[in-house]
C-alpha positions in Angstrom: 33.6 24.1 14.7 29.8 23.9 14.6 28.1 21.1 16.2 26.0 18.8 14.9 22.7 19.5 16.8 20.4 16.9 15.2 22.6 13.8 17.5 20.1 15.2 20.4 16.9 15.3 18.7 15.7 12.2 20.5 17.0 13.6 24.2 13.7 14.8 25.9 15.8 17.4 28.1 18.7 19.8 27.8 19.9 21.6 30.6 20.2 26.0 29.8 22.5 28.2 32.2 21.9 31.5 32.4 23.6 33.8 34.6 21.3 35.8 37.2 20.4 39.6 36.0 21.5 41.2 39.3 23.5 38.2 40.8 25.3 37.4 37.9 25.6 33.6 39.5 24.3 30.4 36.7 21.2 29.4 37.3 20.5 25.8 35.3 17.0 24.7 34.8 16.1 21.8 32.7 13.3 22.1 29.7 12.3 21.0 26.3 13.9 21.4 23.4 13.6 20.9 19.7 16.5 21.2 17.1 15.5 23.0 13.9 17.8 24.4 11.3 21.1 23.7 13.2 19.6 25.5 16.4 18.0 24.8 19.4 14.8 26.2 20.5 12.9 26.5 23.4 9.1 27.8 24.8 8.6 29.9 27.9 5.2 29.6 29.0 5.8 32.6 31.4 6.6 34.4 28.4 9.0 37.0 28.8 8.1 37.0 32.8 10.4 33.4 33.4 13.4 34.4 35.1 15.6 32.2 32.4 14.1 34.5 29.8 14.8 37.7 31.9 18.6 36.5 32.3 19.0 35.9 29.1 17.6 39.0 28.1 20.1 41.1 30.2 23.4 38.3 29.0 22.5 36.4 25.8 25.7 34.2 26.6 24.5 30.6 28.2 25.7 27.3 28.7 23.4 24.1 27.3 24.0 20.5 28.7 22.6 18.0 26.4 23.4 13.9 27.1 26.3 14.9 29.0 27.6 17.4 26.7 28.0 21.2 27.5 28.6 23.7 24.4 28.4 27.2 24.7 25.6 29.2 23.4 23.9 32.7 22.5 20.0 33.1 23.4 17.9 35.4 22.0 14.1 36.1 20.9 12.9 34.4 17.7 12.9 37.3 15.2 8.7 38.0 15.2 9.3 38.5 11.6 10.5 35.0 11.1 6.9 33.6 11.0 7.8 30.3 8.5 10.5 29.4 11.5 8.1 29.9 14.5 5.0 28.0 13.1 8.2 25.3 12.5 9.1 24.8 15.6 6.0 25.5 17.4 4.6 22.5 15.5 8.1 20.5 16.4 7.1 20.7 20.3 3.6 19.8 19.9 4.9 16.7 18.4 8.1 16.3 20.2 6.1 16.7 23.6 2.3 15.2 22.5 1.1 18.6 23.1 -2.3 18.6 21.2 -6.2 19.5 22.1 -7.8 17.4 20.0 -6.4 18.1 16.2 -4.7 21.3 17.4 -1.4 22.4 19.4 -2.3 22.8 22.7 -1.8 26.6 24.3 1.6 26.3 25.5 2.5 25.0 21.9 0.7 27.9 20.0 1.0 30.7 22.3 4.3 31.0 24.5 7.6 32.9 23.4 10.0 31.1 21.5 13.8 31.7 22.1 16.6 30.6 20.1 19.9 29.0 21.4 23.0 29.2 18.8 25.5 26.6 20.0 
């Protein structure tokens, strides 16, 4: 059963559990979110360098806590091919999170990796 991701648009946090690449014990850490086309999505200003993203990269199966609720969920890279999707939900944070210089998305907003969550 697929759940409906759009009842946590308004929550300013979830909470992503990966499991550690050489450990293999969860690590939780709590960041921002936007919901686009039944997924969530998230920015890693490290890039590729965050240890989430490293996690993930190694086991693509997390956990997400949103409002009290825990689903489980596969991470992965945005596609780079998907361009219409990224500029999406690039532009979704800047608003979501008052990210702007000026008239513009600021750098975190334009520049750092975007990973998808499937719930």
């Amino acid at each position: 059963m697929a759940v409906d991701l759009t009842q946590f648009e308004k929550e300013q946090y979830c909470y992503l559990t990966t499991r550690g690449r050489k450990t293999g014990d969860p690590h939780e850490i709590e960041i921002w979110f936007c919901v686009h086309e039944g997924a969530l999505y998230l920015l890693s200003g490290n890039m590729d360098r965050s240890d989430w993203v490293r996690n993930l990269l190694k086991d693509p199966n997390v956990t997400v806590r949103i409002a009290g609720q825990t689903f489980p969920a596969v991470a992965k890279l945005l596609d780079l091919k998907d361009g219409q999707t990224e500029t999406l939900v690039r532009m979704k944070m800047a608003i979501k999170y008052n990210e702007w210089e000026g008239r513009s998305p600021s750098e975190w907003a334009r520049t750092a990796l975007v990973v998808r969550v499937e719930v």
